[in-house]
N, C-alpha and C positions, 0 to 999 in steps of 0.2 A: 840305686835308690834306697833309702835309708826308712825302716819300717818301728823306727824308735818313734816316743812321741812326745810330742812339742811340748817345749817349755811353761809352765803357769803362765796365764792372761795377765793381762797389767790390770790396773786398777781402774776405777767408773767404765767399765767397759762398756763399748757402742751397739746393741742389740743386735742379736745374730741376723746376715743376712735373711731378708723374706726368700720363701725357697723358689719363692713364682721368679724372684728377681734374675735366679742363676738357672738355666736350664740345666737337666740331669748331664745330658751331651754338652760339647762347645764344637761352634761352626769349622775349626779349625780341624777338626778329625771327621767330618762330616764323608771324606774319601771324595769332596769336589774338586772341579779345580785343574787344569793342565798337570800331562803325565803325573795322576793323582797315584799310579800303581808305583812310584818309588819318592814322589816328591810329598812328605805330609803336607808339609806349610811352609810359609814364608812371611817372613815379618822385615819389616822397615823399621829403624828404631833413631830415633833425634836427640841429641844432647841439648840443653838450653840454660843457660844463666842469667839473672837481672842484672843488669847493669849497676852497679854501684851499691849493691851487697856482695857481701865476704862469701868465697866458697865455702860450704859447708864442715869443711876440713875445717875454717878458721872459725866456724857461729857457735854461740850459743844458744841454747832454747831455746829465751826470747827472741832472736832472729830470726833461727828457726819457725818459729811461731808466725813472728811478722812476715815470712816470706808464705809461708803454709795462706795464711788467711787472705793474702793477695793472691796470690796463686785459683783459689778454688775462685774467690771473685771473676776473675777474668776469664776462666775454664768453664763458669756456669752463666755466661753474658757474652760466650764468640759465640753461639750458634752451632756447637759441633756436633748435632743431633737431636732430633725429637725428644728419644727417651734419653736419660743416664744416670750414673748410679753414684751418687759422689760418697766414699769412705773414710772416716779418720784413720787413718791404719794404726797409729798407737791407743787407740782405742776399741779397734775390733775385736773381737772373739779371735783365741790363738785357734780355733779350729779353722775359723771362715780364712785367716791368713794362710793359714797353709794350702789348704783349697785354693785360692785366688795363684799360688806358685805352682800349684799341678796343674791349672787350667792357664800356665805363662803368662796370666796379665799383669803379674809381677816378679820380682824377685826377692830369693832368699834373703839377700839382704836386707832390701825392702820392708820385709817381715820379720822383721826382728820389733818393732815398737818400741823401741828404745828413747824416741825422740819424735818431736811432731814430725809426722809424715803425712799423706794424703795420697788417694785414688781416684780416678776417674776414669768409669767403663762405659762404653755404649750400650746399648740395649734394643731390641734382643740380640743382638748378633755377635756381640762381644770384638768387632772387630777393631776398634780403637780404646784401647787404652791412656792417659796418662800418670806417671808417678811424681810426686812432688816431697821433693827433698829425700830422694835415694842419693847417689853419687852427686848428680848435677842439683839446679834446682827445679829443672823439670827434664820427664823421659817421656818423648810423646811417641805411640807403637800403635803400630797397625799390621793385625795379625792375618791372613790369609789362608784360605786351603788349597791346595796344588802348588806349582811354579806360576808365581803373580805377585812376584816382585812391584811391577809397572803399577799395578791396581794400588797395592801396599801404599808405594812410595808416594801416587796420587792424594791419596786418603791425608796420608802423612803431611806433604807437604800441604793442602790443604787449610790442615790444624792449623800449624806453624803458620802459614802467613796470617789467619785471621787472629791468632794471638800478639802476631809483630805487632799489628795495628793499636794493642794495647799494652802491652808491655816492650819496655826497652832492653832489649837482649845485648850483654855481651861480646862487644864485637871489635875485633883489629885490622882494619884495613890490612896490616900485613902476612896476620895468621888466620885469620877467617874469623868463625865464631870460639869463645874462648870456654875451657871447660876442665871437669876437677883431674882426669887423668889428660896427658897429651897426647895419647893414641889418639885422642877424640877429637881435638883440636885440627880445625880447617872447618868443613862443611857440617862436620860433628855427623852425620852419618854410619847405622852400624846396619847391613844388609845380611840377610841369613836364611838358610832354607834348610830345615827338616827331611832327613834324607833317609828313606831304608833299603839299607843295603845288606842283607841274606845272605842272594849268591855270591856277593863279594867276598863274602868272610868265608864261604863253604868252599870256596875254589881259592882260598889264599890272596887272593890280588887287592884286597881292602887297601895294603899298605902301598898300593899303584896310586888307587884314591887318594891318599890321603897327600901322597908325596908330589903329587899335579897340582891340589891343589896350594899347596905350601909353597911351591915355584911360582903361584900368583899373589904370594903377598895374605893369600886366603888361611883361617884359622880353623880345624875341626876341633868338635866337643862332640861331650854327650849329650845326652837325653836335655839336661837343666843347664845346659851351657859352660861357662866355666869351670875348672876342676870337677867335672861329672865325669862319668863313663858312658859306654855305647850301648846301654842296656838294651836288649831288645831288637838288637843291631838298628838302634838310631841312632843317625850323626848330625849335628850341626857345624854349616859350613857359611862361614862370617866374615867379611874382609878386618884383617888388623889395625888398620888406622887411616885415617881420612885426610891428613895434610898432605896440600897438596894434588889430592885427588878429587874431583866433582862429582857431583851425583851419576850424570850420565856415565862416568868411566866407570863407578863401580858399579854401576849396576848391569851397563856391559858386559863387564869381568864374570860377573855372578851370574847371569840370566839369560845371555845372550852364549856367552864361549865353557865356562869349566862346569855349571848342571847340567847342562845337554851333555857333554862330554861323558859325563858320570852316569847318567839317566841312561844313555845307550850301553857301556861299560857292564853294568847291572843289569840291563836287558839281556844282553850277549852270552854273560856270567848261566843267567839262568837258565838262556834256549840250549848252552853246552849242557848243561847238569841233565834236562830232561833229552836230552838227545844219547849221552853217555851213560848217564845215572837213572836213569826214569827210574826204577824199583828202590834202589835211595833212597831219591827224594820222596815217593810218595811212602814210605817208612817211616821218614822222619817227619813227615807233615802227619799221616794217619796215628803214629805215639804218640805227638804230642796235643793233637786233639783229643786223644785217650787221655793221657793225662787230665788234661784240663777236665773234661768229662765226667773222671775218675774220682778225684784227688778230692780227698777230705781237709786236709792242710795245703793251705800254698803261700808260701811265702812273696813278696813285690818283686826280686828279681828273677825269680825261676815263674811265677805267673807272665812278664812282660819277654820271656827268653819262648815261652811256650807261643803266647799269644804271636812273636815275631814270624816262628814257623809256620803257624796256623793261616796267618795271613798270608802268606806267601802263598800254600795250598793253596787257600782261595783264588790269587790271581792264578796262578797255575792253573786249575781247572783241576785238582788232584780231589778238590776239598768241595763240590759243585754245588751243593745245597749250604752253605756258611758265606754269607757276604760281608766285603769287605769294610763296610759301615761299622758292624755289628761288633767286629775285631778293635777297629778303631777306637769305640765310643772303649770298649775293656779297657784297652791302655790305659783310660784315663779314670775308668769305674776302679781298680783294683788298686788304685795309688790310697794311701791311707784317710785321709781328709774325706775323700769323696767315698769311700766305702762306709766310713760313721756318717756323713752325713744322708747317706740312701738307708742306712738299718737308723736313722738316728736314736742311733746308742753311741756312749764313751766307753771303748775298750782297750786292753792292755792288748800286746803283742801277739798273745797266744788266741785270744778271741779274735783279733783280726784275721788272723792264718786261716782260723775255721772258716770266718763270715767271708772272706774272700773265697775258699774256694767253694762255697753253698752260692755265691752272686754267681761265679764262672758257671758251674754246671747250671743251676737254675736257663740262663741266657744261650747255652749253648746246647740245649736239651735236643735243639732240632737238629743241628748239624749232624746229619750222618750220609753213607755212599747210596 
């Protein structure tokens, strides 16, 4: 996780989000949710293109533009929610964009503003998203806490058919639905789940994980997906490409056979460490709650390497008065975006380090034995 900071805003910028709009937390770290002790989240995510406009690789602006302004039309007239929160993202505040990529309702990419783009978030719960004019010409996401793929995908397809009703999606009788990469090409389908995996890394077997799931056709990342790392010892785990394959089998694949698999793995990992290890591990759970405690400076990836321990503690019972909510919501407080926007102040590198670790101890004042 990268603690440099974001590039200058573009120009007529769209007034920073309302702070009532975005809660401090996101529902996704909330620790609900089936085996919520090693599964963060899980998200469903849909590729979608109009029929009879150029992929984005081939538009210019003005397409761009035309497809952006049909887009929010039909997204703000299915009915996908009470509340929601429509964004021009090339016109947003470079802070609020970054923020919107710590809280996954979009992507780095996404956030670049380079060109019309557009968002649309649920509210309060932030559990659907769509992007318009990232890769495809629309990503429609439904983000979850615990293993709830099933819930996600519901959510998801949902969207998607009340929006067929209005738009004419791209589609090949003989490849399914059509879209800018061909991984994505079939059902257009991308399933994923948020994994923290500790004991795995501490007992060496992560690369069991990782190489199971690779023999299903299954992708891991880190923390922000693609070309990320496992900060925090988080992983994401996503099937590669969808031709071919139907909803129901990948979600099979993912939900039903290789996170359980890993979910016990990780369980197993751990009852060995405290069964072998017990004075270890409560070592390295009670340091790096010191640390955190302690520390005047903390940098985003030694903060999210602490906070992975600390929580673990918790589930363990090492760390008895520190709940696992409270760890949770950190991941997402101590990322840069979200740390200026709780002190709202704009800081350089070095005042971030400070103000991060004054949020940790602050929050974590009560955890003790």
């Amino acid at each position: 996780m990268s603690d440099t900071p974001p590039p200058p805003p573009p120009s007529s910028p769209q007034p920073p989000i309302p702070p009532e709009q975005l809660r401090a937390g996101a529902h996704w770290l909330t620790g609900d949710g089936a085996d919520n002790d090693v599964v963060i989240s899980s998200r469903v995510r849909i590729a979608r293109n109009i029929d009879g406009f150029a992929f984005l690789s081939k538009a210019d602006n003005d397409l761009r533009q035309q497809t952006l302004e049909l887009c929010r039309d039909r997204l703000m007239h299915c009915g996908l929610g009470r509340r929601t929160l429509w964004l021009d993202v090339h016109k947003t505040p470079t802070l609020d964009r970054t923020l919107l990529v710590e809280r996954h309702l979009m992507s780095k990419e996404h956030a670049r503003g380079d060109a019309p783009r557009g968002l649309l978030v649920s509210l309060p719960d932030e559990h659907l998203s769509v992007m318009v004019n990232e890769e495809d010409h629309l990503r429609l996401q439904s983000l979850r806490a615990g293993l709830a793929l099933s819930q996600a995908w519901a959510q998801v397809n949902d969207a998607d058919d009340r929006l067929d009703g209005l738009i004419d999606f791209a589609f090949s009788p003989r490849f399914g639905y059509l879209t800018s990469c061909p991984t994505n090409v079939g059902c257009g389908v991308r399933m994923s789940v948020m994994l923290h995996l500790p004991a795995l890394r501490l007992t060496n077997d992560i690369d069991k994980a990782k190489r199971a799931a690779r023999d299903m056709n299954l992708t891991v990342r880190g923390f922000y997906g693609e070309g990320s790392e496992a900060t925090g010892d988080l992983y994401q785990i996503s099937n590669q490409t969808t031709l071919g394959k139907s909803e129901a089998a990948l979600l099979n694949d993912i939900e039903a056979d290789i996170v359980p698999d890993i979910v016990r793995a990780e369980r197993e990992a751990r009852r060995r460490i405290m069964d072998v290890r017990r004075r270890f591990m409560e070592d390295l759970c009670w340091r790096a709650l010191g640390t955190l405690r302690a520390a005047r400076l903390l940098a985003p990836e030694e903060a999210l390497t602490m906070l992975s321990l600390t929580r673990l503690g918790a589930l363990l019972g090492i760390l008895p008065n520190l709940s696992e909510a409270t760890v949770n919501q950190l991941m997402l407080m101590v990322q840069p975006a979200h740390l200026q926007r709780i002190t709202g102040q704009d800081m350089d590198q070095q005042r971030r380090r400070e103000a991060r670790a004054d949020l940790v101890r602050a929050r974590l004042a009560g955890a003790h034995g």
